[in-house]
Structures are given as C-alpha cells and as structure tokens.
N, C-alpha and C positions, 0 to 999 in steps of 0.2 A: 667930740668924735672919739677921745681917746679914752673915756670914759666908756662908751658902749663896746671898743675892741677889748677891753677888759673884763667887764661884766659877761663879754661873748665869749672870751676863753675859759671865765671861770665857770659860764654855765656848762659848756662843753665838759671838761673835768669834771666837774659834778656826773654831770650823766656817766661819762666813763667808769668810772670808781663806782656807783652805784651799780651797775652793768657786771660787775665784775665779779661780784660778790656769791657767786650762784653754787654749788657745790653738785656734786655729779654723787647718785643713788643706787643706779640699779642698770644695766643694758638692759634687763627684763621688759619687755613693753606695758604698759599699763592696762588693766582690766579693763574688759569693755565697756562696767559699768561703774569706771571709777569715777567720771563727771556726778554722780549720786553719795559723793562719800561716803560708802559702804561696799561691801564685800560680802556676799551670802548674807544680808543681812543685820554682818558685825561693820560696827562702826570703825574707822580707820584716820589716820591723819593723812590730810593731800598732801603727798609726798611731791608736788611739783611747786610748791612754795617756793619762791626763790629766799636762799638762803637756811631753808630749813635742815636741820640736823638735828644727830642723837644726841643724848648723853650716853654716860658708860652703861653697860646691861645690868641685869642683876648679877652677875657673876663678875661685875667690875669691868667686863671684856668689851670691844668694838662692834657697835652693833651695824651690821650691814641689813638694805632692803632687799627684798624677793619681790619680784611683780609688784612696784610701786606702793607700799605699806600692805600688801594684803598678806605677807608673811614678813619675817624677822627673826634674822640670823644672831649670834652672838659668837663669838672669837674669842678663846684664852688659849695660854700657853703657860705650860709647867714647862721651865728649861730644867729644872732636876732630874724631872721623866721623859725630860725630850720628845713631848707629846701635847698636842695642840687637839681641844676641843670644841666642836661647834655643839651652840643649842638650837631650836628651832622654836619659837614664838609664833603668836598669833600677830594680830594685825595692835593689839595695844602694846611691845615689844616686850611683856612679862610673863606670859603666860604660855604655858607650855605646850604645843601645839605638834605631838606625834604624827611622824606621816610615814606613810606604806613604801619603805626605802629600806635598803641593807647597807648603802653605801653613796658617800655624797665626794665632792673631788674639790680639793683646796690647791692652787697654784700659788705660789711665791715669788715676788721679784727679787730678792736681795737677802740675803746667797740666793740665786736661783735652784727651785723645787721644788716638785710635785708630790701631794701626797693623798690617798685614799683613806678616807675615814671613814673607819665600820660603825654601825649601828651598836651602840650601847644604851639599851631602852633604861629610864630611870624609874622607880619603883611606882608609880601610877600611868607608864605608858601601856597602854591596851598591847594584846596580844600580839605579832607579828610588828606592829608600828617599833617607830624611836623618837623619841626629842633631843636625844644627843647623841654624837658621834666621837668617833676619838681615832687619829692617827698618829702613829709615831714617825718621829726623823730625826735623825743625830743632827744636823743642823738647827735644831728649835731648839738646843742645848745653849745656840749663842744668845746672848743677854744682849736686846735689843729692839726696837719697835718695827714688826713687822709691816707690809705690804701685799695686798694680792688681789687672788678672787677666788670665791667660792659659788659654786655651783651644784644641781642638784633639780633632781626629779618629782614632781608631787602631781601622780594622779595622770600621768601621760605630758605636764605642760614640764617642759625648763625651765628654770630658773639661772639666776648669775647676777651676781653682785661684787663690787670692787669694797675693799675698806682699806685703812691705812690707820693703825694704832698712832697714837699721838703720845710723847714723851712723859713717861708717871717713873715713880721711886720703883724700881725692881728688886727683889731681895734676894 
C-alpha cells in the first residue's frame, strides 16, 4: 500500500511540472482560421503549442507574437541612442512585413514607461507602409533586460504582445 501512495504522489508531480511549463504569447486572440495553420494562405507555426518559444530575431532582439504567429514583432535597444526599435515580420519571424501604420506604442515595466514609435520605413518598404519603428527614452539609456508590451494597428484589427529580454553580454 505504501508503494502505490508513492507512485501516487509521484505521478501527481509529474503532471504538475509538466502543467507548468506553458509560456504566455500574445493577449491578441487567435485568427479565425488558425485551426488550418495558415494565415492568408502563408504558412505559420501553432503558436498554442504548449511550451513553444522563440529564438532571438534577426536583429539578435526578443521576438514577440501578433495575433497568434500571423505576424511577428522584434525588440532591440541601443542604450548609447536611448532608442528602442521594433521590426515587423511576417508569420516565419524573418521576413519583413510593412504595414500601413505611422506609429505603434511600446509600454515598459521596469523603470516604468511609455513610449511612441514612429515609423521608420527600411529601404524596400513600399510607399507609405513601415517594418520598423524607432522611439526614444532616456531611460533605454539604463543597461538592462527589458520587460513590456507592444502594441499596434494593422489593417483596422489590434494587436498586443507581452515580451521580456532574457539576460545576454551588453556592451
């Protein structure tokens, strides 16, 4: 009998810890036709995997979701220039993905603050579009790994994503 109270806590533990494991993506809700893994036709990763995650972006930066992998944010900061840039991706998180915006809104928890980032289109974003943005704040001057949310317009729908920079060599 003292054998199965055993085996019973351990399986219990087991499921907890595995239970637990799950990482938070987007408050965005997911496409209506995201049970089809795709998006307009473009292939995308099921971003409700439990446990799934990024790696770092092409810019080395925290890549945040948009509406459950159908878009893809990316996060750096120059603390030299006290300015924090987002990119915008498509649904593979490389690729560059201008959208009809002037300005997207970055929150911060720690120092606490908010910052507006204007459109900075890069030399093959189409006319009025951007795929990156860029805001300044003397507080992105402190050497540190950030926390937030970034938010943002595409096409009438909201978006909004949480990220959180994880500990690297700063220079």
């Amino acid at each position: 009998m003292k054998v199965l109270s055993i085996t019973s806590v351990l399986l219990v533990c087991l499921i907890s810890f595995v239970g637990c494991k799950q990482e938070s993506a987007s408050t965005t809700p997911l496409p209506k036709d995201h049970g089809n893994d795709h998006v307009d036709g473009e292939e995308y990763t099921d971003h409700s995997v439990l446990g799934h995650g990024h790696g770092a972006g092409p810019h080395d930066g925290v890549i945040v979701d948009w509406g459950g992998g159908k878009y893809h944010v990316e996060f750096i900061v120059d603390h030299e220039k006290q300015a924090g840039t987002v990119y915008i991706f498509g649904a593979d998180e490389k690729t560059p993905n201008p959208i009809d915006a002037t300005e997207i809104e970055m929150s911060i928890t720690d120092p606490v603050m908010q910052l507006t980032l204007k459109a900075a289109p890069q030399d093959n974003d189409p006319a009025g579009k951007a795929s990156r943005f860029i805001g300044t704040h003397e507080k992105l001057g402190v050497v540190q790994e950030y926390a937030g949310t970034i938010t943002g317009v595409i096409d009438g729908t909201p978006y909004s994503g949480d990220f959180a920079e994880e500990a690297h060599g700063h220079e």
